[in-house]
C-alpha positions, 0 to 999 in steps of 0.5 A: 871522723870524730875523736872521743866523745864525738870531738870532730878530729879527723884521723886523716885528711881534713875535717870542716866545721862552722865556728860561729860567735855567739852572745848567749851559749845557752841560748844558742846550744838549745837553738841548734839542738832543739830546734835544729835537732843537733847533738850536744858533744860539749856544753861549752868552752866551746860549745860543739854541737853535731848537725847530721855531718856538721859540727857547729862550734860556739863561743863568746867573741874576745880579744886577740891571743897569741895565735891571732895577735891584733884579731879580735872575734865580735859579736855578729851585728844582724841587718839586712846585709850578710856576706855568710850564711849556713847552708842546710840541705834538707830531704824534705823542707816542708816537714823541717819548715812546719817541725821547726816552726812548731819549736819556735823557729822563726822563718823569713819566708815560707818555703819558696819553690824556685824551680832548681830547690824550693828553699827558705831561710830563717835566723838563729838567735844571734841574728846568723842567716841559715837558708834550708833548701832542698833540691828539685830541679838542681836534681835534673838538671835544671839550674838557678836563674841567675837574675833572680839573685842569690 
């Protein structure tokens, strides 16, 4: 479902990508693309880099446009709160754990089996949470303990 280029554009339907507001272009392009092992498909104005299905898009914030009058976009504030985070679903998550690690991701956690996925988390470089999970017991049946938290 892509145009020209590898452009997301759908030709029917609907197609879902992630808009995230970085500070560095640059910096964030090579965090997924080196890293994450993305395809750069623009190098900015935006920037939009394919991951695996996914296409993560990346700009500085600025002030409103016609579009969105009175709506700023910002820079994210990291901390210990979050109330959105990429997801990555992964076929084996020690290999992605130790192949990024070596790349100079930096992980939270190591990978932590919690009977439904053995899953992890690490933040790209302006702070944004990703959790990188693949799933075991989900598979079976089994689900997440929901007192263990999120």
């Amino acid at each position: 479902m892509t145009g020209g280029a590898g452009i997301p554009a759908p030709a029917e339907g609907l197609l879902v990508s992630l808009f995230l507001t970085v500070r560095d272009v640059e910096r964030s392009r090579d965090f997924y693309s080196r890293i994450l092992g993305g395809t750069v498909v623009m190098a900015e104005n935006p920037c939009i880099v394919q991951l695996s299905n996914s296409w993560i898009i990346m700009n500085p914030g600025g002030p409103p446009t016609p579009d969105k009058p009175g709506i700023s976009v910002v820079d994210y504030e990291p901390g210990d709160t979050t109330s959105i985070f990429l997801n990555l679903r992964v076929a084996d998550i020690h290999a992605c754990h130790t192949g990024w690690s070596a790349k100079g991701a930096t992980f939270v956690t190591p990978p932590l089996d919690r009977g439904a996925e053995i899953r992890c988390y690490l933040r790209d470089p302006d702070g944004y949470l990703i959790e990188v999970g693949q799933s075991t017991g989900l598979l079976h049946g089994q689900h997440a303990d929901p007192s263990s938290g999120r």
